[in-house]
N, C-alpha and C positions, 0 to 999 in steps of 0.2 A: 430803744433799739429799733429801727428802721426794716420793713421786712425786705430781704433780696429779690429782687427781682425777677419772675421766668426766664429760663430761657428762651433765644430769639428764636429760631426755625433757624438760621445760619447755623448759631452756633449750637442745637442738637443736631445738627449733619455733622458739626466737626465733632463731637463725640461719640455718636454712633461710629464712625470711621476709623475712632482713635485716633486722629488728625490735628493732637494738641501734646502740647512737652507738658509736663508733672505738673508745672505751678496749676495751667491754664484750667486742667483737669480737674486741681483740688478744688478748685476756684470753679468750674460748673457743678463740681459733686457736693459743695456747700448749698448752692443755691437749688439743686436739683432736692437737696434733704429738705428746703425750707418751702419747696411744692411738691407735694408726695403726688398730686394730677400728673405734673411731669415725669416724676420718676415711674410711675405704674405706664407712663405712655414709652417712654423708653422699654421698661419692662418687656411691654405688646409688643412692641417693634423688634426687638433682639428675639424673642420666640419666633415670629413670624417669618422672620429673616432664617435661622435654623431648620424650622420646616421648610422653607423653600431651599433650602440649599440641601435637604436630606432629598429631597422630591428630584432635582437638578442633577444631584449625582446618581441616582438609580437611574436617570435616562440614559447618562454615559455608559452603560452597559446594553442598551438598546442597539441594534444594530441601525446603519443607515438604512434609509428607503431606498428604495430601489434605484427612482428617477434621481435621487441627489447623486447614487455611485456613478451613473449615466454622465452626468455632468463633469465626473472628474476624469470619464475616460475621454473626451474631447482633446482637442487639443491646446496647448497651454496657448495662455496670449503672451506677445512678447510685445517689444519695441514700437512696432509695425503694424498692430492691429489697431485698426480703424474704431472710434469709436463706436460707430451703427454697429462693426462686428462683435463687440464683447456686449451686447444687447442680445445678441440673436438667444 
Protein backbone atom coordinates (compact mmCIF):
# COMPACT_ATOMS: atom_id res chain seq x y z
CA UNK A 1 0.00 0.00 0.00
CA UNK A 2 1.17 3.23 -1.28
CA UNK A 3 1.55 6.16 1.58
CA UNK A 4 -1.09 9.26 0.90
CA UNK A 5 -0.01 12.05 0.14
CA UNK A 6 0.16 15.56 2.28
CA UNK A 7 -1.86 17.80 1.87
CA UNK A 8 -1.21 20.84 -0.57
CA UNK A 9 -1.54 24.35 1.31
CA UNK A 10 -4.79 24.83 -1.08
CA UNK A 11 -6.26 22.27 0.13
CA UNK A 12 -5.61 22.71 4.08
CA UNK A 13 -7.19 26.27 3.46
CA UNK A 14 -10.14 24.53 2.19
CA UNK A 15 -10.35 22.52 5.28
CA UNK A 16 -9.62 24.83 7.86
CA UNK A 17 -12.61 26.89 6.30
CA UNK A 18 -14.69 23.90 5.95
CA UNK A 19 -15.00 24.64 2.33
CA UNK A 20 -15.37 21.01 1.19
CA UNK A 21 -18.86 18.60 0.93
CA UNK A 22 -18.37 15.21 3.18
CA UNK A 23 -16.68 12.95 0.50
CA UNK A 24 -13.83 15.76 -0.08
CA UNK A 25 -13.35 15.93 3.80
CA UNK A 26 -13.13 12.08 4.43
CA UNK A 27 -10.83 12.05 1.86
CA UNK A 28 -8.39 14.90 3.41
CA UNK A 29 -9.18 13.50 7.03
CA UNK A 30 -7.67 10.04 5.47
CA UNK A 31 -4.67 11.58 4.30
CA UNK A 32 -4.47 14.07 7.28
CA UNK A 33 -4.35 10.44 9.76
CA UNK A 34 -1.51 9.09 7.44
CA UNK A 35 0.58 12.54 8.38
CA UNK A 36 0.06 13.20 11.93
CA UNK A 37 2.96 16.66 11.07
CA UNK A 38 -0.15 17.83 9.25
CA UNK A 39 -2.75 17.11 11.57
CA UNK A 40 -0.70 18.55 14.78
CA UNK A 41 -0.19 21.69 12.10
CA UNK A 42 -4.02 22.01 11.69
CA UNK A 43 -4.28 21.19 15.34
CA UNK A 44 -1.89 24.85 15.94
CA UNK A 45 -3.69 26.58 13.51
CA UNK A 46 -7.41 25.93 14.90
CA UNK A 47 -6.02 26.90 18.63
CA UNK A 48 -4.50 29.82 17.33
CA UNK A 49 -7.35 30.96 15.18
CA UNK A 50 -9.75 30.54 18.65
CA UNK A 51 -7.32 32.65 20.61
CA UNK A 52 -7.39 35.21 18.19
CA UNK A 53 -11.01 35.43 17.88
CA UNK A 54 -11.44 35.19 21.86
CA UNK A 55 -8.79 38.38 21.81
CA UNK A 56 -11.18 40.14 18.70
CA UNK A 57 -14.13 39.75 20.56
CA UNK A 58 -13.26 41.39 23.93
CA UNK A 59 -12.14 44.42 21.68
CA UNK A 60 -15.88 44.68 20.62
CA UNK A 61 -16.67 45.79 23.94
CA UNK A 62 -13.91 48.58 23.84
CA UNK A 63 -15.21 51.69 23.17
CA UNK A 64 -14.28 53.69 19.86
CA UNK A 65 -11.47 56.37 20.09
CA UNK A 66 -12.06 59.30 20.09
CA UNK A 67 -10.69 60.60 16.78
CA UNK A 68 -12.61 57.53 14.86
CA UNK A 69 -16.25 58.85 16.50
CA UNK A 70 -14.83 62.46 14.97
CA UNK A 71 -14.87 61.01 11.79
CA UNK A 72 -18.47 59.77 11.82
CA UNK A 73 -19.63 63.07 12.94
CA UNK A 74 -18.52 64.67 9.50
CA UNK A 75 -20.44 64.65 6.93
CA UNK A 76 -21.52 61.66 4.88
CA UNK A 77 -20.20 61.35 1.13
CA UNK A 78 -22.79 60.98 -1.31
CA UNK A 79 -22.82 60.92 -5.19
CA UNK A 80 -21.05 64.16 -5.55
CA UNK A 81 -18.02 64.10 -3.52
CA UNK A 82 -15.03 64.43 -5.39
CA UNK A 83 -12.47 62.09 -4.91
CA UNK A 84 -9.58 64.64 -3.38
CA UNK A 85 -12.62 65.22 -0.94
CA UNK A 86 -13.38 61.76 0.69
CA UNK A 87 -9.25 61.93 1.25
CA UNK A 88 -9.44 64.93 3.28
Amino acid sequence: MSALPPLTEGELGLYLDDDLDAGQRAALDRRLDANPDQRDKVERIRAAEAELLVCLDAMLDDPVPDHLMALLDDEPFNDETTEAERHL
